[in-house]
C-alpha positions in Angstrom: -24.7 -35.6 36.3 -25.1 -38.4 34.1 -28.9 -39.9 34.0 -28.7 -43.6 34.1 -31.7 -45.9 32.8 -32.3 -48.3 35.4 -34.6 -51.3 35.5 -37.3 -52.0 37.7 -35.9 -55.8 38.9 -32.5 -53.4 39.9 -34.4 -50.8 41.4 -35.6 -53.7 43.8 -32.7 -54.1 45.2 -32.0 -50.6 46.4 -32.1 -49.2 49.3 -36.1 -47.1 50.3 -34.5 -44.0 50.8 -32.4 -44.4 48.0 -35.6 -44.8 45.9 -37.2 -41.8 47.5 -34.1 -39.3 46.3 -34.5 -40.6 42.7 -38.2 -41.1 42.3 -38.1 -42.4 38.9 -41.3 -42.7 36.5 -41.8 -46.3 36.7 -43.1 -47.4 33.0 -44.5 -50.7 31.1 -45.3 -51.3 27.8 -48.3 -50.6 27.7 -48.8 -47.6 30.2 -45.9 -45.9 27.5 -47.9 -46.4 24.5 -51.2 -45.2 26.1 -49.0 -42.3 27.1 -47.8 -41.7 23.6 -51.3 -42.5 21.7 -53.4 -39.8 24.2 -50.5 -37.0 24.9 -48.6 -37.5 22.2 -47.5 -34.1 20.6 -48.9 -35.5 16.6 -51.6 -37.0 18.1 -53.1 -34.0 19.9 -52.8 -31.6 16.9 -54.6 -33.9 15.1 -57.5 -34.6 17.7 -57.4 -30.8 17.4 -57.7 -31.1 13.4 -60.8 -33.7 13.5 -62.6 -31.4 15.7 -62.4 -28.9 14.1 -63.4 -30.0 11.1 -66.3 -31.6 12.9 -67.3 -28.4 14.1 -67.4 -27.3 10.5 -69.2 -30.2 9.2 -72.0 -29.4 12.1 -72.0 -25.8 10.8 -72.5 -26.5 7.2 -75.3 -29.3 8.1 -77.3 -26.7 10.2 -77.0 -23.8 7.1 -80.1 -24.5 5.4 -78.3 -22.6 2.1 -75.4 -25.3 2.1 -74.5 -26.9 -1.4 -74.1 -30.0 -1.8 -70.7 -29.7 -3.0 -69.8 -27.9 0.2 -71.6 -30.6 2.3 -69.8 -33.2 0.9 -66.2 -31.7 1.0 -67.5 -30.8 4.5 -68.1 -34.8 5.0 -65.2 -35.6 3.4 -63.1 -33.5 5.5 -64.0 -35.2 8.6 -63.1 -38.5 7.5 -59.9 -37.4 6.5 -59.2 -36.2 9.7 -60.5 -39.2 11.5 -58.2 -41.2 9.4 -54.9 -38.6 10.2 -55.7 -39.3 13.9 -55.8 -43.1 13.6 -52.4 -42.9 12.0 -51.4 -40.3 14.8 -52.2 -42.9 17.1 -50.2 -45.9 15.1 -47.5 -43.7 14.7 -47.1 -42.5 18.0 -47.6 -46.2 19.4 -44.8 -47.7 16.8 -42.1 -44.9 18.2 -43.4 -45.4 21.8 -42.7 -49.4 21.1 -39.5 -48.9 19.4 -38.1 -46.4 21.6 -39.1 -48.7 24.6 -37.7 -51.8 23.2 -34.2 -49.9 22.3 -34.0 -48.2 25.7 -35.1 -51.6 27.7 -32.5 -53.7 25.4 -29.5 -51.1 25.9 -30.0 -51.3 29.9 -29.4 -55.0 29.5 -26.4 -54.7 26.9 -25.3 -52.8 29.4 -25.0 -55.3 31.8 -23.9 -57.8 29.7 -20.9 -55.6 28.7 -20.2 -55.3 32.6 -19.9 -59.3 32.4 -17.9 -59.1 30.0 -15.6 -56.7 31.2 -15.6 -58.9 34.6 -14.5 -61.8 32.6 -11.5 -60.2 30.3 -10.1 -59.0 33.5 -10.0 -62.4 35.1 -8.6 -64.0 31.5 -5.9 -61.3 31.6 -4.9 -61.6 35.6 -5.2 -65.4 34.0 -2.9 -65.1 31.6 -0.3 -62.8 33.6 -0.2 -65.6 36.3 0.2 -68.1 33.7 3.3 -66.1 32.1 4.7 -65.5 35.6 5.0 -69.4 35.7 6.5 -69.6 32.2 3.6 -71.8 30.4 2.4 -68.9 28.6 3.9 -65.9 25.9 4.1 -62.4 26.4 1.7 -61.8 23.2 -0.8 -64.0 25.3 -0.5 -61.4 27.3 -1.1 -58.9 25.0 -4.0 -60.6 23.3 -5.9 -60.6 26.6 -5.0 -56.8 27.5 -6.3 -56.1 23.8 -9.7 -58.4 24.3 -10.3 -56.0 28.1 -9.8 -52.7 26.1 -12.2 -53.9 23.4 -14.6 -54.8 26.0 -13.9 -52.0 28.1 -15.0 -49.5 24.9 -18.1 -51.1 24.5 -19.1 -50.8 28.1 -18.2 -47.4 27.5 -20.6 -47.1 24.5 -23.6 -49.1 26.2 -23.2 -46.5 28.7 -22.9 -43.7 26.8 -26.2 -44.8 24.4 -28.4 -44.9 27.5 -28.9 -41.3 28.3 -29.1 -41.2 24.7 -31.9 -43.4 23.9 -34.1 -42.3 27.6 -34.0 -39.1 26.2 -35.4 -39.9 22.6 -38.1 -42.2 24.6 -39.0 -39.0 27.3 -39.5 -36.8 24.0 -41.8 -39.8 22.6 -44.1 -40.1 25.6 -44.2 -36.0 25.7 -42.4 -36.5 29.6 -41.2 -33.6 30.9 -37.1 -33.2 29.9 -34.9 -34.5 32.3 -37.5 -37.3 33.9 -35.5 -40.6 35.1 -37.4 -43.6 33.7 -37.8 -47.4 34.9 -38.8 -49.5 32.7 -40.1 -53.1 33.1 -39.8 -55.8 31.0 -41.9 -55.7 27.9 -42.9 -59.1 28.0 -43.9 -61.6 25.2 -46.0 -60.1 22.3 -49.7 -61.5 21.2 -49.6 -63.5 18.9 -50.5 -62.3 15.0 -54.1 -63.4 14.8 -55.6 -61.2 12.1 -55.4 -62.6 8.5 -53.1 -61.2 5.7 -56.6 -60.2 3.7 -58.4 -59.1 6.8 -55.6 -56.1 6.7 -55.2 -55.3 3.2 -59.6 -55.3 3.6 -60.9 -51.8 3.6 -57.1 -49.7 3.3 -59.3 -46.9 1.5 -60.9 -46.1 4.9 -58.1 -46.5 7.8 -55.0 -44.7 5.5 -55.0 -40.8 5.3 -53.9 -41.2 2.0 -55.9 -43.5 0.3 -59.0 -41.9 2.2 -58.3 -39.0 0.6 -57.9 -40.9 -3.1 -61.3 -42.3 -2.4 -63.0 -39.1 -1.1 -61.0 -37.5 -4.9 -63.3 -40.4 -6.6 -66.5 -39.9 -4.6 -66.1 -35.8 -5.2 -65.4 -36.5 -9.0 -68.2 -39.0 -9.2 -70.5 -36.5 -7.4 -69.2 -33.5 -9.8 -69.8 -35.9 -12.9 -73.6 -36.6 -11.5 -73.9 -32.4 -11.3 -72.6 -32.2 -15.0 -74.8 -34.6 -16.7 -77.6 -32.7 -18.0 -79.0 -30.6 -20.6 -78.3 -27.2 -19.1 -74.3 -27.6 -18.5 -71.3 -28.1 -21.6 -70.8 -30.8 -23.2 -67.0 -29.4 -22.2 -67.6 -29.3 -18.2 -69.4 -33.0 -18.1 -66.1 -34.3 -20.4 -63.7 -32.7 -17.9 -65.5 -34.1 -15.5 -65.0 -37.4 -16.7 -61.5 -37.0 -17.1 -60.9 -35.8 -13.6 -62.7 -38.5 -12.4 -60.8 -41.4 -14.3 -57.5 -39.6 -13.2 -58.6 -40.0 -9.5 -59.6 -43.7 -9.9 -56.2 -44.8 -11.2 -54.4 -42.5 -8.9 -56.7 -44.2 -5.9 -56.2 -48.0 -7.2 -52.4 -47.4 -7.9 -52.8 -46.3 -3.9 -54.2 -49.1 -3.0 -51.5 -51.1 -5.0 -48.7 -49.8 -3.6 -50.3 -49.7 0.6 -51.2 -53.8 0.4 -47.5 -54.4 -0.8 -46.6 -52.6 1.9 -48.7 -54.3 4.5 -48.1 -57.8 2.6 -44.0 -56.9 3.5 -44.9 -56.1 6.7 -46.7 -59.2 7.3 -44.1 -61.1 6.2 -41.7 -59.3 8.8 -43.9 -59.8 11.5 -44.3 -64.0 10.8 -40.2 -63.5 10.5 -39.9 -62.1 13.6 -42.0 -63.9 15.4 -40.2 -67.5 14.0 -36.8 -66.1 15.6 -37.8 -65.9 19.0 -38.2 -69.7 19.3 -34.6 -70.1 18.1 -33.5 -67.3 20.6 -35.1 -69.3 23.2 -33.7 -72.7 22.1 -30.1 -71.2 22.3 -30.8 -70.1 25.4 -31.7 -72.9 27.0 -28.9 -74.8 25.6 -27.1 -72.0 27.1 -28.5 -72.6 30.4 -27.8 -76.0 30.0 -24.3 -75.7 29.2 -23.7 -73.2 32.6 -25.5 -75.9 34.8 -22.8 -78.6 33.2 -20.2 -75.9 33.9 -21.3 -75.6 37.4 -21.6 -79.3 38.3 -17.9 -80.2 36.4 -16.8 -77.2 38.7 -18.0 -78.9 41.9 -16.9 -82.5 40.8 -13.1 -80.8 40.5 -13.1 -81.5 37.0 -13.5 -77.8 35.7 -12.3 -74.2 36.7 -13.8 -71.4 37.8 -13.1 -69.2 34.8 -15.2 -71.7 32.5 -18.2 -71.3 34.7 -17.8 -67.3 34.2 -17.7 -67.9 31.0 -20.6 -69.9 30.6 -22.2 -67.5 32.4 -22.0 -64.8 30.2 -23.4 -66.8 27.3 -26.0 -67.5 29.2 -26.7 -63.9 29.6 -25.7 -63.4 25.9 -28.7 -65.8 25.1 -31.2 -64.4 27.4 -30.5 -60.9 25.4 -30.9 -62.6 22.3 -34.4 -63.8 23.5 -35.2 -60.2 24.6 -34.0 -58.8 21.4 -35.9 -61.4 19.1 -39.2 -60.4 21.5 -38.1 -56.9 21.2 -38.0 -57.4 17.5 -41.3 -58.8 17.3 -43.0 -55.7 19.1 -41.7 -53.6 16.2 -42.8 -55.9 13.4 -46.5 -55.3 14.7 -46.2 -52.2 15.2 -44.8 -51.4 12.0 -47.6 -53.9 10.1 -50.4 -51.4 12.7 -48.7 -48.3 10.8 -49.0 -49.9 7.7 -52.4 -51.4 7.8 -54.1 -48.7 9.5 -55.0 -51.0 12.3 -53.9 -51.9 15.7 -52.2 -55.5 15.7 -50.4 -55.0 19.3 -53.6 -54.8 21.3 -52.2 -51.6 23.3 -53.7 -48.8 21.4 -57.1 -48.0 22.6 
């Protein structure tokens, strides 16, 4: 049987025992991502990882015949583990987001393709009557049989794409396979707050790679402190030296390259956030437009098809709103992955 991704607003509607039969895992935003950032599959292999190599580092602290060079690799190790499950958790949060937003957004295109459908079958019974009575062609006809078939296919493919995209989300949240989800409305994201330079601040320490450039440097440094002395070769102190200038570039061409990348995602995120006051002033032009529609409807001066049709604008535009809010959710997540740091306020 076909799985179907229903909301929580249409699950309201049903009947209780109805409900009881299909006991769905009712879902928000935020309960998914805390889902994703504590059971996640990545995230709990590397929880496993950091401890691990916290164990070590409590191992190597107690041996009183530890080297330095083993304590600090030992150091060194934690914090790049620390830094892994931090980006576990991003990660895991920006594919619980995105996966939500998709799967939430397809329910309603759904929908909205039923509206549609509705509507191309009254413009074609339309047109049919208005051939019968000879003030209309036969490719008028045609045109509207063609504009219900379209429609029809991409009802079809909303449809289709909902199993689809349940299943990618079930996988994300680690939910057992098969698990019927309802999902609520993700709501308006916060606001960005943080500063560009308050992100790009301190990259060395939140992203697994550039921690690791910066524990190369500090190891090199450390190796370059051992060298320098009058009982090791002049050789060993100059390869030292060399290693340790190759890890400095290599950790500030890092650091380069990650604040472009959170400087782009920035930019996306201000982007996306713009849009979702022009979704919302389309669609309450569009709202205003079906209320004008209604009211010529009752004054006699207007027909019942042009009220349909208003009506699925109307529900065009509210999509549009969710998408552009849908589209914001991803932008801060994305910039969170990016910058190491949690800009969507639901990753503990």
């Amino acid at each position: 049987m076909t799985r179907t991704l229903t909301l929580i607003l249409a699950l309201s509607a049903a009947s209780p025992l109805a409900l009881a039969q299909t006991a769905p895992t009712a879902l928000t935003l935020g309960s998914a991502v805390t889902r994703a950032v504590t059971q996640g599959v990545d995230v709990t292999t590397a929880r496993a990882n950091l401890q691990k190599a916290q164990a070590n580092l409590r191992a190597v602290r107690a041996d009183p015949t530890s080297l330095i060079t083993t304590l600090t690799q030992a150091e060194q190790d934690v914090a790049s583990f620390a830094a892994a499950l931090n980006a576990a958790k991003l990660g895991a949060a920006q594919a619980a987001i995105s996966g939500y937003v998709q799967a939430f957004e397809a329910a309603q295109r759904s929908a909205l393709a039923q509206a549609q459908v509705s509507l191309s079958e009254r413009q074609l019974k339309i047109a049919q009557a208005r051939l019968a009575a000879r003030v209309a062609t036969t490719l008028d006809v045609s045109r509207a049989q063609n504009a219900l078939s379209s429609d029809r296919q991409d009802l079809a493919s909303a449809q289709a794409t909902l199993p689809v995209l349940e299943a990618t989300l079930t996988r994300t949240l680690n939910l057992p396979a098969g698990t019927d989800l309802s999902l609520a409305a993700p709501g308006g994201a916060p606001k960005l707050s943080v500063t560009l330079a308050a992100l790009q601040n301190g990259l060395d320490k939140r992203l697994p790679s550039l921690v690791q450039a910066a524990s190369g440097v500090n190891f090199a440094t450390l190796q370059v402190k051992l060298a320098d002395n009058d009982y090791t070769p002049a050789r060993t102190l100059e390869d030292a030296r060399t290693t340790l200038a190759n890890a400095t570039r290599s950790l500030e061409d890092g650091t380069r390259a990650a604040q472009t990348g959170v400087r782009d995602a920035y930019r996306s995120a201000q982007d996306a956030q713009a849009r979702v006051a022009v979704a919302q002033e389309a669609a309450a032009n569009a709202q205003t437009a079906l209320r004008n529609a209604q009211a010529r409807l009752k004054a006699g001066t207007a027909a019942a098809i042009e009220v349909q049709q208003a009506q699925v604008q109307a529900q065009q535009a509210d999509l549009s709103v969710q998408q552009a809010a849908g589209g914001v959710w991803r932008a801060l997540a994305a910039l969170g992955a990016a910058a190491g740091q949690d800009v969507t306020g639901l990753v503990n």
